[in-house]
PDB file as gemmi writes it, atoms N, CA and C in Angstrom:
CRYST1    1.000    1.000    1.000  90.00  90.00  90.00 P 1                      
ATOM      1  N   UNK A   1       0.811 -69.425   2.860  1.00  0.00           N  
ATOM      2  CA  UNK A   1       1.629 -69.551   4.056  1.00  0.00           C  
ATOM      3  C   UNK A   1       1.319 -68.371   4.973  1.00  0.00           C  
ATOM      4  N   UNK A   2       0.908 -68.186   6.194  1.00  0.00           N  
ATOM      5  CA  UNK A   2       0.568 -68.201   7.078  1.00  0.00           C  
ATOM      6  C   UNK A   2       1.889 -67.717   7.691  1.00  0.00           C  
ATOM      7  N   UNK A   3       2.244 -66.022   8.097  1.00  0.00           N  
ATOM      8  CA  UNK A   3       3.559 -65.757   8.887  1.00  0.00           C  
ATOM      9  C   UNK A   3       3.081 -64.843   9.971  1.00  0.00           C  
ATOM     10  N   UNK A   4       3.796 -65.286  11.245  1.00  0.00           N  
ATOM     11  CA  UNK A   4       3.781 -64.343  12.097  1.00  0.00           C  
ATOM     12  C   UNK A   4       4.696 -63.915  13.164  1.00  0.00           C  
ATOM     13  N   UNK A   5       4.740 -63.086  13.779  1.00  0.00           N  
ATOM     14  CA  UNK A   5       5.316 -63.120  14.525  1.00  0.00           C  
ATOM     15  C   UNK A   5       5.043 -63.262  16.050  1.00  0.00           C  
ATOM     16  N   UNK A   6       3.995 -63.525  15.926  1.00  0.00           N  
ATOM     17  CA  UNK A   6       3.668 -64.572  17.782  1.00  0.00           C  
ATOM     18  C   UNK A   6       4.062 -65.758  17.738  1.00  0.00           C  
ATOM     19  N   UNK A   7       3.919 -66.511  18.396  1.00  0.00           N  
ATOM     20  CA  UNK A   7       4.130 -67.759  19.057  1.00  0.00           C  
ATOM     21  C   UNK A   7       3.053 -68.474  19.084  1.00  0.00           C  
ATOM     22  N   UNK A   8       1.536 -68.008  18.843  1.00  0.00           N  
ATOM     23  CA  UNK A   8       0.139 -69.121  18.281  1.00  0.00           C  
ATOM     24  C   UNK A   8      -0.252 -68.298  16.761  1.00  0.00           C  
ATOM     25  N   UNK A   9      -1.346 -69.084  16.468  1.00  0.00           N  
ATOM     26  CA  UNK A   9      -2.217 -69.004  15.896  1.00  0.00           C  
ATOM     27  C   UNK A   9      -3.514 -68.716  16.384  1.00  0.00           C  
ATOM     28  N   UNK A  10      -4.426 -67.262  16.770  1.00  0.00           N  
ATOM     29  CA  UNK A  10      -5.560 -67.167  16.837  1.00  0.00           C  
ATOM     30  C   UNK A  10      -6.562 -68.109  16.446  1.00  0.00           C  
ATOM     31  N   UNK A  11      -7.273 -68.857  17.193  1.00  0.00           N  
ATOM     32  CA  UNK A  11      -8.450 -69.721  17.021  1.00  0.00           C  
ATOM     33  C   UNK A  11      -8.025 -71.110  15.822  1.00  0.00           C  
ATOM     34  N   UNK A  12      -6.641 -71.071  15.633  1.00  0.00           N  
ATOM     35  CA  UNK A  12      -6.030 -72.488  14.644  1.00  0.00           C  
ATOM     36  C   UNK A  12      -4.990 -73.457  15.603  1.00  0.00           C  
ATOM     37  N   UNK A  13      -5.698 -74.515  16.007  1.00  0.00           N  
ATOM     38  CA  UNK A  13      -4.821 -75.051  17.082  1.00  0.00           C  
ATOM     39  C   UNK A  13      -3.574 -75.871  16.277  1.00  0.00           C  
ATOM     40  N   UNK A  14      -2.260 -75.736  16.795  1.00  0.00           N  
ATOM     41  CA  UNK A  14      -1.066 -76.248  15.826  1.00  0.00           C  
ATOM     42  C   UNK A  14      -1.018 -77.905  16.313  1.00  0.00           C  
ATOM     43  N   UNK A  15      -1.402 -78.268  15.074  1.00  0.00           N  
ATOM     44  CA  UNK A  15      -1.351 -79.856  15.288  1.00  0.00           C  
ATOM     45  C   UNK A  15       0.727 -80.303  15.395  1.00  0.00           C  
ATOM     46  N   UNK A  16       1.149 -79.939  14.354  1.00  0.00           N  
ATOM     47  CA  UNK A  16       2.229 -80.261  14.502  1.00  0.00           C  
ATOM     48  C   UNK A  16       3.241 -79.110  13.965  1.00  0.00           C  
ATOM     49  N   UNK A  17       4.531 -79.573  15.237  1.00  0.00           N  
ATOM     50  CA  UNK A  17       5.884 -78.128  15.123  1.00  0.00           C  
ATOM     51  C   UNK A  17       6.930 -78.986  14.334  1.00  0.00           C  
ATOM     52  N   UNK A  18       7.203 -78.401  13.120  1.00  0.00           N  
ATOM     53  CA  UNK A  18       8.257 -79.109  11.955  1.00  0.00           C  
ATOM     54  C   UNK A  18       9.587 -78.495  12.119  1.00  0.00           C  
ATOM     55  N   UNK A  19       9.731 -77.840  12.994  1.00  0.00           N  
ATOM     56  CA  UNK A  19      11.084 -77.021  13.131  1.00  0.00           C  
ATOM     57  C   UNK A  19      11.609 -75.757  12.827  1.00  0.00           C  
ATOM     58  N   UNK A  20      12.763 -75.587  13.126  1.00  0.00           N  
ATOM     59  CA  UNK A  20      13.114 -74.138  12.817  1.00  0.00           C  
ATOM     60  C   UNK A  20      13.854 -73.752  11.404  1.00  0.00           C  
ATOM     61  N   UNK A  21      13.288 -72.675  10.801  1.00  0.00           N  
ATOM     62  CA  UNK A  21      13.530 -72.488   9.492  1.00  0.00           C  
ATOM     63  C   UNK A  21      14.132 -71.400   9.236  1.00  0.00           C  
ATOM     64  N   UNK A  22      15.164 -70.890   8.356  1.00  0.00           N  
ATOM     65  CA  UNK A  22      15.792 -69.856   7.997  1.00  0.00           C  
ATOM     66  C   UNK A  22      16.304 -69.109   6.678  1.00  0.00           C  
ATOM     67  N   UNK A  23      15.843 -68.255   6.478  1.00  0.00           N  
ATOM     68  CA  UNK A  23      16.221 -67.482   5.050  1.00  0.00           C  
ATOM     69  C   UNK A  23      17.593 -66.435   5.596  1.00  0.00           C  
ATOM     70  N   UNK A  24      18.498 -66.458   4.334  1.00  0.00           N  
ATOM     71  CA  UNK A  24      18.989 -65.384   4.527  1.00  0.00           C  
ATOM     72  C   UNK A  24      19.420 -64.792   3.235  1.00  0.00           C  
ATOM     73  N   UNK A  25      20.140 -63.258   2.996  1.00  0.00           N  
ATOM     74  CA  UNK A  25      19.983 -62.365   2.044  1.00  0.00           C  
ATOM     75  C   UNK A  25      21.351 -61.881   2.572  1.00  0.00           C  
ATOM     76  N   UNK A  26      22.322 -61.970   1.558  1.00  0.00           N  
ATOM     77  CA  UNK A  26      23.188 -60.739   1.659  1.00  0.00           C  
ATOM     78  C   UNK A  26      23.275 -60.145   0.389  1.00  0.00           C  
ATOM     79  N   UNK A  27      23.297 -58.647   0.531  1.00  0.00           N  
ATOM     80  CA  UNK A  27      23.724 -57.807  -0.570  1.00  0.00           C  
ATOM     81  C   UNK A  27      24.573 -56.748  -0.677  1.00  0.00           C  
ATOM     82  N   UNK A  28      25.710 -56.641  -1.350  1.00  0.00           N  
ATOM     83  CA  UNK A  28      26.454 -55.560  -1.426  1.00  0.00           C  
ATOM     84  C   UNK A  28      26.011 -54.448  -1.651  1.00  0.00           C  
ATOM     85  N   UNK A  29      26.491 -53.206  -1.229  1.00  0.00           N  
ATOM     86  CA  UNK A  29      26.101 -52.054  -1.365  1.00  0.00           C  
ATOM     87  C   UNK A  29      26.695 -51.198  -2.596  1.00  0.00           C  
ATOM     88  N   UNK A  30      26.001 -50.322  -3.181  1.00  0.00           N  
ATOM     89  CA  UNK A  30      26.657 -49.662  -4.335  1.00  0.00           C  
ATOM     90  C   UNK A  30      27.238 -48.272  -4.113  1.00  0.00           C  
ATOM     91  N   UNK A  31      28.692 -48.203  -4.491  1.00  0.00           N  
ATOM     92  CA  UNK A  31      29.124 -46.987  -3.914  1.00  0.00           C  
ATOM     93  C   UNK A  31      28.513 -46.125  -4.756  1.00  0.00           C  
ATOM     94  N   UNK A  32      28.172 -45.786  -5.476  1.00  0.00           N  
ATOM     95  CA  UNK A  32      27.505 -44.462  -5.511  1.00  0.00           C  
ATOM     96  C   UNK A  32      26.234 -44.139  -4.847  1.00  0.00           C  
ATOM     97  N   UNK A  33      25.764 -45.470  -4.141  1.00  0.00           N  
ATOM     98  CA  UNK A  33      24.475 -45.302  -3.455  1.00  0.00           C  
ATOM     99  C   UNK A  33      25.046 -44.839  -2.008  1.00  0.00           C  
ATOM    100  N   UNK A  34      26.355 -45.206  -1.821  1.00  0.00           N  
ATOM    101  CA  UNK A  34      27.088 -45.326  -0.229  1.00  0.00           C  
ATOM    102  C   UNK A  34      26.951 -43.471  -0.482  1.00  0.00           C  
ATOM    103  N   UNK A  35      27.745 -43.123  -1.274  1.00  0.00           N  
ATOM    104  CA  UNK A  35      27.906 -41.342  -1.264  1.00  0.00           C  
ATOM    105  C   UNK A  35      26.843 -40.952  -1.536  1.00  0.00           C  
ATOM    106  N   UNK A  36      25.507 -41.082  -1.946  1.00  0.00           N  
ATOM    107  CA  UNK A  36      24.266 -40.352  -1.740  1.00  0.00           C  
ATOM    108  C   UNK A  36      23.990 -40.313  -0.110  1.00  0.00           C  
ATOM    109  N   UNK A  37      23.901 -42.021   0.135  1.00  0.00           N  
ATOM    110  CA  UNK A  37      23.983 -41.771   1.433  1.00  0.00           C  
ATOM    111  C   UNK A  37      24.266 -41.142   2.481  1.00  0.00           C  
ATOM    112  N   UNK A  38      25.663 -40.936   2.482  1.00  0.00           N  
ATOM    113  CA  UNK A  38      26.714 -40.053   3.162  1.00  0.00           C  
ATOM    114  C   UNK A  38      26.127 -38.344   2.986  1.00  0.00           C  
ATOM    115  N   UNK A  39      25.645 -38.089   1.675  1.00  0.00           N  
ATOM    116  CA  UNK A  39      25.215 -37.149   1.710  1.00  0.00           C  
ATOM    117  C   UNK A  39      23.716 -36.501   2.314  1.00  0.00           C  
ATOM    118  N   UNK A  40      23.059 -37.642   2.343  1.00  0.00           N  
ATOM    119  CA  UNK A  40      21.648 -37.405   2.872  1.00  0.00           C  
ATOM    120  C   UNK A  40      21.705 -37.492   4.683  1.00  0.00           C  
ATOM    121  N   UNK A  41      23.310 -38.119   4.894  1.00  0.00           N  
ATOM    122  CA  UNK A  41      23.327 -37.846   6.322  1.00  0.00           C  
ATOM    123  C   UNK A  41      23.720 -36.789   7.007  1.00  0.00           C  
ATOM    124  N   UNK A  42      24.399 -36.258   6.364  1.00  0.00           N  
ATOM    125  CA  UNK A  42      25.202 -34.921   6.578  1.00  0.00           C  
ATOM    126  C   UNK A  42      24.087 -33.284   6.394  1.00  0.00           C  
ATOM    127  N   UNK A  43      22.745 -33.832   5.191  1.00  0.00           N  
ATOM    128  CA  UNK A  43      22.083 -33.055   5.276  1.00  0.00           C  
ATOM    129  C   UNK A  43      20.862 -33.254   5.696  1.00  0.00           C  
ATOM    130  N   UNK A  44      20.547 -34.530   5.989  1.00  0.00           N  
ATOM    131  CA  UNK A  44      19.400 -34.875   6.578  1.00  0.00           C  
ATOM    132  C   UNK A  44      18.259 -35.502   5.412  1.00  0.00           C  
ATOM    133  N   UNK A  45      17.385 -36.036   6.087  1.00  0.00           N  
ATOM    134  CA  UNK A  45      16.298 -36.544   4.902  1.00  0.00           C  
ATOM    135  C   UNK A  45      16.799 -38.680   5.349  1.00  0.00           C  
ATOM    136  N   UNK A  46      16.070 -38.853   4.210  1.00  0.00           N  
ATOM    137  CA  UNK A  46      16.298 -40.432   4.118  1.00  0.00           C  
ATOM    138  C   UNK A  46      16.867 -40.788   3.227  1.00  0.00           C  
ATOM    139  N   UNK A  47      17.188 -42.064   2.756  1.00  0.00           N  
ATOM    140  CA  UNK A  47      17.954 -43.211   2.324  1.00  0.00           C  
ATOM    141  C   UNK A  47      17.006 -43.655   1.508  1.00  0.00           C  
ATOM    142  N   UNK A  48      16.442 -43.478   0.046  1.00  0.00           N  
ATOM    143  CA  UNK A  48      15.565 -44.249  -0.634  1.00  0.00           C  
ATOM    144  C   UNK A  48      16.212 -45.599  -0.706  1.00  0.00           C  
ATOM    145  N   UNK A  49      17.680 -45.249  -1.137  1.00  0.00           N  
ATOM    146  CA  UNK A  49      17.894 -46.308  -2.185  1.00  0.00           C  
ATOM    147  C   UNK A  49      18.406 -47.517  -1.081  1.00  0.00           C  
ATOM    148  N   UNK A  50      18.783 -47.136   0.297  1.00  0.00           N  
ATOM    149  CA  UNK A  50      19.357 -47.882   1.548  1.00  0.00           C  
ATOM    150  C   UNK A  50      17.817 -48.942   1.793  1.00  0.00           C  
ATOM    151  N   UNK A  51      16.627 -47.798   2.025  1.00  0.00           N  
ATOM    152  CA  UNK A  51      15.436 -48.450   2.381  1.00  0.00           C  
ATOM    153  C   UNK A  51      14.759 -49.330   1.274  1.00  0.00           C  
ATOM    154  N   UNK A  52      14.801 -49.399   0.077  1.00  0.00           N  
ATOM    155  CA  UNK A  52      14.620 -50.092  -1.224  1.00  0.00           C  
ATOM    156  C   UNK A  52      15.602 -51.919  -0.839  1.00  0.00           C  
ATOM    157  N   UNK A  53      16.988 -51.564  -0.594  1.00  0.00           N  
ATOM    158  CA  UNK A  53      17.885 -52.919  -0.721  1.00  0.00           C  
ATOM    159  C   UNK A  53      17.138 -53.128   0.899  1.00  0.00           C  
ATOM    160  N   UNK A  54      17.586 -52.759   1.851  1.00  0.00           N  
ATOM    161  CA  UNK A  54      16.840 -53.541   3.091  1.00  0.00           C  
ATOM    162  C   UNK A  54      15.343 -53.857   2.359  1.00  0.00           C  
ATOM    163  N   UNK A  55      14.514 -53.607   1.859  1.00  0.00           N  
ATOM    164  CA  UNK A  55      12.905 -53.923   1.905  1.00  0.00           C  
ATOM    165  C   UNK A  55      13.009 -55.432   0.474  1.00  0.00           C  
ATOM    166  N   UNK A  56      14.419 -55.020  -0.323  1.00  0.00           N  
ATOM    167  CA  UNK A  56      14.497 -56.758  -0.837  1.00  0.00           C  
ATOM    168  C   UNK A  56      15.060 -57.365  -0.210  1.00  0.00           C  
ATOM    169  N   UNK A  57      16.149 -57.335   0.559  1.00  0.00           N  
ATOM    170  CA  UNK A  57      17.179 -58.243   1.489  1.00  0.00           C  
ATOM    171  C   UNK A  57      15.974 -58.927   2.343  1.00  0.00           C  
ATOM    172  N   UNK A  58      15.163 -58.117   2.900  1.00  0.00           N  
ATOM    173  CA  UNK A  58      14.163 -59.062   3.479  1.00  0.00           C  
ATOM    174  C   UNK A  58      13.224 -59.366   3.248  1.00  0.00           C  
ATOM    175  N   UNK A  59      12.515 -59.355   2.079  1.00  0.00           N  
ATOM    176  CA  UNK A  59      11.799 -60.013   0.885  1.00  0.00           C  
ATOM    177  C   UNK A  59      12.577 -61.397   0.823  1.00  0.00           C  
ATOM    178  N   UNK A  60      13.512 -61.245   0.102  1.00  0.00           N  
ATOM    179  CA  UNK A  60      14.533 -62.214   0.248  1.00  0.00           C  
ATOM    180  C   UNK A  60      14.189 -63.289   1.230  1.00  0.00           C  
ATOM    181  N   UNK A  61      14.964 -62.791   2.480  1.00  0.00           N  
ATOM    182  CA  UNK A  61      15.346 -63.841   3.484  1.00  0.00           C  
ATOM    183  C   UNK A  61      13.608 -64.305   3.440  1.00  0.00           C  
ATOM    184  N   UNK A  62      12.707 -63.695   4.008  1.00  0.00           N  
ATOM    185  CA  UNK A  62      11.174 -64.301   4.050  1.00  0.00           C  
ATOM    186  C   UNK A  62      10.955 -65.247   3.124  1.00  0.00           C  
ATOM    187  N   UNK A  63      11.101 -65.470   1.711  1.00  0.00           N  
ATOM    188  CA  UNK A  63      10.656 -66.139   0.684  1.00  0.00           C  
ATOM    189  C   UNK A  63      11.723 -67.286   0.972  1.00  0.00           C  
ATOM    190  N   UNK A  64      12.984 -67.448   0.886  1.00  0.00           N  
ATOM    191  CA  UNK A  64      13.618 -68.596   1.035  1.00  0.00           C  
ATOM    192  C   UNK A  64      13.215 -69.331   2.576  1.00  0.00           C  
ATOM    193  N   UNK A  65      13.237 -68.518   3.884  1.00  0.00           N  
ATOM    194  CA  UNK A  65      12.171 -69.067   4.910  1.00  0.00           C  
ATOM    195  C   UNK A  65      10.860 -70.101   4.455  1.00  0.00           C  
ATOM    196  N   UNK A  66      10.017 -69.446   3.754  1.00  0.00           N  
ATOM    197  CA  UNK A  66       9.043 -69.998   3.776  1.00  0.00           C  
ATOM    198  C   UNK A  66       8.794 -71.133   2.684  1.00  0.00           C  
ATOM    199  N   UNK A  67      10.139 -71.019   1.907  1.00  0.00           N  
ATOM    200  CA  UNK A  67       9.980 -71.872   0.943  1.00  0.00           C  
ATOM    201  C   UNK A  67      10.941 -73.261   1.718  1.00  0.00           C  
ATOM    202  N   UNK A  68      11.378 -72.786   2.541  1.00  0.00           N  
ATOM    203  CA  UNK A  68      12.210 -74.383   3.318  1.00  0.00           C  
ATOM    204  C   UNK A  68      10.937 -74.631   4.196  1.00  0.00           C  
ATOM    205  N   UNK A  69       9.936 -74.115   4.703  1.00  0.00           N  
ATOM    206  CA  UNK A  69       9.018 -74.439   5.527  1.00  0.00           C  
ATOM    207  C   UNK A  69       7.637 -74.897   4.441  1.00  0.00           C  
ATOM    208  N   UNK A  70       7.582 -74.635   3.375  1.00  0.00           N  
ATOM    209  CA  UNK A  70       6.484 -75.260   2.339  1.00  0.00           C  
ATOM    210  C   UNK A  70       7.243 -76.710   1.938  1.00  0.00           C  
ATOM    211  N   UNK A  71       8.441 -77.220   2.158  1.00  0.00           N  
ATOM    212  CA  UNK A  71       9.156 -78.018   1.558  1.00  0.00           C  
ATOM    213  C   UNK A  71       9.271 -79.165   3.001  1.00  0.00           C  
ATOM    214  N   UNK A  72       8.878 -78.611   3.733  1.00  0.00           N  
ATOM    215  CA  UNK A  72       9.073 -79.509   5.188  1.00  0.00           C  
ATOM    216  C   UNK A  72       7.201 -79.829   5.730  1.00  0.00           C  
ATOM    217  N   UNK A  73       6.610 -79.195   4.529  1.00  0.00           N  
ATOM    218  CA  UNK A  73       4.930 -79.563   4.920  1.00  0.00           C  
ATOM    219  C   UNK A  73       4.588 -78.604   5.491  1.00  0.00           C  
ATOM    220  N   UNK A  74       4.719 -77.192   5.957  1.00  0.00           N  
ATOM    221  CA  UNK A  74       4.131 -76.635   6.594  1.00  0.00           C  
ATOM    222  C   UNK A  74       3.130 -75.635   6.110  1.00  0.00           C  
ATOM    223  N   UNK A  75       2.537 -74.961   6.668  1.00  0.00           N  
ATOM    224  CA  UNK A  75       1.302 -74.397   5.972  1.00  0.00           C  
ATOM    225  C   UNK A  75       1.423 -72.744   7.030  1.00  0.00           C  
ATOM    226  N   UNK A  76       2.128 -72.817   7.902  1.00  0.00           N  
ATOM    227  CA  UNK A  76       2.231 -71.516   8.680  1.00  0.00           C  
ATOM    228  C   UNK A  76       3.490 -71.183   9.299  1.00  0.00           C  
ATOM    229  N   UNK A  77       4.391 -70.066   9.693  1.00  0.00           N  
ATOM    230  CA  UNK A  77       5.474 -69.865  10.543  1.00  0.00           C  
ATOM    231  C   UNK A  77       4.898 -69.121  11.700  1.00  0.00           C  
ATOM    232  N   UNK A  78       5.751 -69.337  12.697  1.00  0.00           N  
ATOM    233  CA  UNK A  78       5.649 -68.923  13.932  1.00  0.00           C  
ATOM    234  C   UNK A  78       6.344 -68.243  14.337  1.00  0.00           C  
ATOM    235  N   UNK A  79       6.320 -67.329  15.438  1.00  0.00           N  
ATOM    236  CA  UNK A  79       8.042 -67.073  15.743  1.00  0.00           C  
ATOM    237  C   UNK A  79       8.929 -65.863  14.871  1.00  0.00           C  
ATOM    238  N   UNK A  80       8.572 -65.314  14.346  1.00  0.00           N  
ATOM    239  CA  UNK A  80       9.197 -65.067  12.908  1.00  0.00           C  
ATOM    240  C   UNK A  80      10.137 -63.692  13.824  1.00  0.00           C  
ATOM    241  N   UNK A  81      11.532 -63.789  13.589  1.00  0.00           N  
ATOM    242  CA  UNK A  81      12.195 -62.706  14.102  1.00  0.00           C  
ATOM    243  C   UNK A  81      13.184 -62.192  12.632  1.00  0.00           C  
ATOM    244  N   UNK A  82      13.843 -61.159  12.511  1.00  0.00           N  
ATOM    245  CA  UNK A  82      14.214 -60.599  11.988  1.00  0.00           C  
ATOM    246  C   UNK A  82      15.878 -59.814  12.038  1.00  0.00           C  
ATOM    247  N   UNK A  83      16.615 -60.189  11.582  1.00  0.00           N  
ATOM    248  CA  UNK A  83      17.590 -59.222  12.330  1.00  0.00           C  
ATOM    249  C   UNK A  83      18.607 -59.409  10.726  1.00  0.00           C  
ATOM    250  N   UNK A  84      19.179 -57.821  11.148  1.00  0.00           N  
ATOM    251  CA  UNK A  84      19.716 -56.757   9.941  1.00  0.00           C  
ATOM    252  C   UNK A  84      21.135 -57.017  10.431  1.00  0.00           C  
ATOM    253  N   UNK A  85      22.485 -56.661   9.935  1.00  0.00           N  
ATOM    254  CA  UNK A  85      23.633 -57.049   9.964  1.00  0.00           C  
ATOM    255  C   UNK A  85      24.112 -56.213   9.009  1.00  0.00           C  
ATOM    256  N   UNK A  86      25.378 -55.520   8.875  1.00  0.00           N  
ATOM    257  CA  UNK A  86      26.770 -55.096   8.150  1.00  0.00           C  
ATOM    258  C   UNK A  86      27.116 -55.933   8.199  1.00  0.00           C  
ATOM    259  N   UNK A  87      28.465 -56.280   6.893  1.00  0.00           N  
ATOM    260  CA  UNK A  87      29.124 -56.977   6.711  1.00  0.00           C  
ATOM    261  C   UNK A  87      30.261 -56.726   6.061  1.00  0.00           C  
ATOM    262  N   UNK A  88      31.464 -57.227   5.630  1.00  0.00           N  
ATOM    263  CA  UNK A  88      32.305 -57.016   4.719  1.00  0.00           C  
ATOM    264  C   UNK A  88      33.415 -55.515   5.770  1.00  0.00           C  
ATOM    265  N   UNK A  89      34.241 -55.216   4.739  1.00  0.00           N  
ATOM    266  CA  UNK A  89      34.974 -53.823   4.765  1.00  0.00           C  
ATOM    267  C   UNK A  89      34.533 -52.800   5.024  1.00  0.00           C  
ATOM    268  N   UNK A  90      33.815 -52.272   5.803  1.00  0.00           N  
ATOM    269  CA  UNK A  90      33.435 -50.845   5.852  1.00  0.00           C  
ATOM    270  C   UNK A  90      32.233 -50.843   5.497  1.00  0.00           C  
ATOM    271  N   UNK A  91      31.609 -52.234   6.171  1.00  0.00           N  
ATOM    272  CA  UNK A  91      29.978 -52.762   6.145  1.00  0.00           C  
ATOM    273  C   UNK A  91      29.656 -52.364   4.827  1.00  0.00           C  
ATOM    274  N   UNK A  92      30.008 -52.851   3.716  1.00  0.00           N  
ATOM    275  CA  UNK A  92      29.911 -52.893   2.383  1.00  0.00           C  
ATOM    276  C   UNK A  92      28.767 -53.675   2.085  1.00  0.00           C  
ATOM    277  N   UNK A  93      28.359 -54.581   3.016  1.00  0.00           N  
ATOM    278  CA  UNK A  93      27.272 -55.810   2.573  1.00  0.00           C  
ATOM    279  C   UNK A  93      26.633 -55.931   3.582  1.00  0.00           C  
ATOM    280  N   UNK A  94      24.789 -56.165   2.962  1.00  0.00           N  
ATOM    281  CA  UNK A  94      24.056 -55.920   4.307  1.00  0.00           C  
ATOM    282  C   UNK A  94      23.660 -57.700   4.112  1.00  0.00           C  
ATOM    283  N   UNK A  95      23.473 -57.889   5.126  1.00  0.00           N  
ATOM    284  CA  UNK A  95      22.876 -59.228   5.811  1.00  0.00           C  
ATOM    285  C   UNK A  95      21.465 -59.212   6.093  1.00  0.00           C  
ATOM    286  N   UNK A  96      20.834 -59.821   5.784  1.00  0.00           N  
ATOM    287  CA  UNK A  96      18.763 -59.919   6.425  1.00  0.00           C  
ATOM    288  C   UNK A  96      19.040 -61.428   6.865  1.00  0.00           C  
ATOM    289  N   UNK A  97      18.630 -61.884   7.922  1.00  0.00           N  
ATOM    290  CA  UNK A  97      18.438 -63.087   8.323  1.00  0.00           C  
ATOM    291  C   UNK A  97      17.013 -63.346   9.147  1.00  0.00           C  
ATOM    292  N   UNK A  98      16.003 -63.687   8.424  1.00  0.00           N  
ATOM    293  CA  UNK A  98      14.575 -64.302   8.633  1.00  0.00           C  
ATOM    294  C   UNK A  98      14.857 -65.714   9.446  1.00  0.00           C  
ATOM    295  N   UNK A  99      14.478 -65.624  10.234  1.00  0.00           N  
ATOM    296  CA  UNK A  99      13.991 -67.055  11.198  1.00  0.00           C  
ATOM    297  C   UNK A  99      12.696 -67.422  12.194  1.00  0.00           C  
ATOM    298  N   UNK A 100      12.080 -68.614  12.138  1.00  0.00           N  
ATOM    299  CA  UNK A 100      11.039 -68.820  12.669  1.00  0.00           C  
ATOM    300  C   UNK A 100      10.454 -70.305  12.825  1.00  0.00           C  
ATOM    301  N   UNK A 101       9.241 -70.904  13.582  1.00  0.00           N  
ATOM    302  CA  UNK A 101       9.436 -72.359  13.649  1.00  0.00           C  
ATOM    303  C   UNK A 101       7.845 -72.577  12.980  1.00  0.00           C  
ATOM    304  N   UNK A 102       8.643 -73.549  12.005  1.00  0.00           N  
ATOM    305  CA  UNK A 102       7.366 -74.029  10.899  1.00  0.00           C  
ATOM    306  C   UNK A 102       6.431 -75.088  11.505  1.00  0.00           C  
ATOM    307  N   UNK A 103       5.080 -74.673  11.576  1.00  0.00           N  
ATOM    308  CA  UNK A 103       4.282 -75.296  11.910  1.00  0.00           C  
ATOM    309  C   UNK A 103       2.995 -75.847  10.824  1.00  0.00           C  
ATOM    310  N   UNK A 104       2.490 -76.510  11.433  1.00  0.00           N  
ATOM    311  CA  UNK A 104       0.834 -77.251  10.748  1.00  0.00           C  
ATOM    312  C   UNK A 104      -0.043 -77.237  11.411  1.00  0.00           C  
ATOM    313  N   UNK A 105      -1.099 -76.408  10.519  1.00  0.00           N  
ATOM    314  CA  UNK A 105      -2.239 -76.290  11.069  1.00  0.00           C  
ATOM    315  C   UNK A 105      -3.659 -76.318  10.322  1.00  0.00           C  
ATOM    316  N   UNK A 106      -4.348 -77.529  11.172  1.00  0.00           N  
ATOM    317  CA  UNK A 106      -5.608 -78.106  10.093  1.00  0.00           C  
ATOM    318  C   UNK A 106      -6.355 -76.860   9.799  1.00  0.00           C  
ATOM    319  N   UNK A 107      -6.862 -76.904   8.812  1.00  0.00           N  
ATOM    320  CA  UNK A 107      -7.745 -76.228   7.756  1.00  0.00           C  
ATOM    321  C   UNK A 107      -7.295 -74.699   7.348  1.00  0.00           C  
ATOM    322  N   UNK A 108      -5.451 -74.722   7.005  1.00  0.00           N  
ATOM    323  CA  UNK A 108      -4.949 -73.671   6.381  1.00  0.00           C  
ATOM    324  C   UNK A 108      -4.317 -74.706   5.194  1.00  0.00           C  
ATOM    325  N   UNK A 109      -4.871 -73.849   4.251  1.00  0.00           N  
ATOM    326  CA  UNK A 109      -4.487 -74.318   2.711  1.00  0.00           C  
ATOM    327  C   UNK A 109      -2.878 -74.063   2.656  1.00  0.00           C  
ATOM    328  N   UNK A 110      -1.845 -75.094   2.496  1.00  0.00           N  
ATOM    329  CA  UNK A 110      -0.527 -75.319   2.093  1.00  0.00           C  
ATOM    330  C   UNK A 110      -0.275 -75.244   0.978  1.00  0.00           C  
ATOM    331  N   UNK A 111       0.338 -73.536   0.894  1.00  0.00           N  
ATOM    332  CA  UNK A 111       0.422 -72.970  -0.523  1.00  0.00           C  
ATOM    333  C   UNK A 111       1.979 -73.786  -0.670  1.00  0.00           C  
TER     334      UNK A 111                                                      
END                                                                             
């Protein structure tokens, strides 16, 4: 599968547009990861364990995307946008929501 985030395909002309497809990921946060956090803000540095759950949350959302777009025939996404979200009480739960429009295009192998 074939993802991008333009709107063509370089030199693969899209025979046919199968629609718009969407993954999404929510995951709660772990308070003892919340107070490392808190602490790495106050002293500076990064968020391993913040940047670890965002880099599966949208693992996540991508794979269920592309698996509703392998299931609708498609062989490539288009379009592909991205957007991050809090959620819950005191943004306790992060949100990944993958979206993009599944297309077909002759002579890409439909994994």
């Amino acid at each position: 599968m074939i993802l991008t985030t333009t709107s063509h395909l370089d030199g693969r002309p899209i025979q046919r547009y199968l629609g718009l497809v969407s993954g999404e990921a929510i995951l709660g946060a772990n308070v003892f990861r919340d107070v490392l956090a808190g602490v790495r803000d106050v002293i500076g540095g990064r968020s391993g364990s913040y940047e670890k759950e965002l880099r599966r949350a949208k693992e996540l959302a991508v794979q269920e995307m592309s698996e509703q777009a392998a299931a609708a025939g498609a062989n490539a996404i288009i379009g592909i946008d991205l957007d991050y979200e809090s959620l819950g009480a005191n943004g306790s739960m992060l949100m990944v929501t993958a979206s993009g429009t599944a297309v077909y295009c002759e002579g890409l192998t439909n994994v």
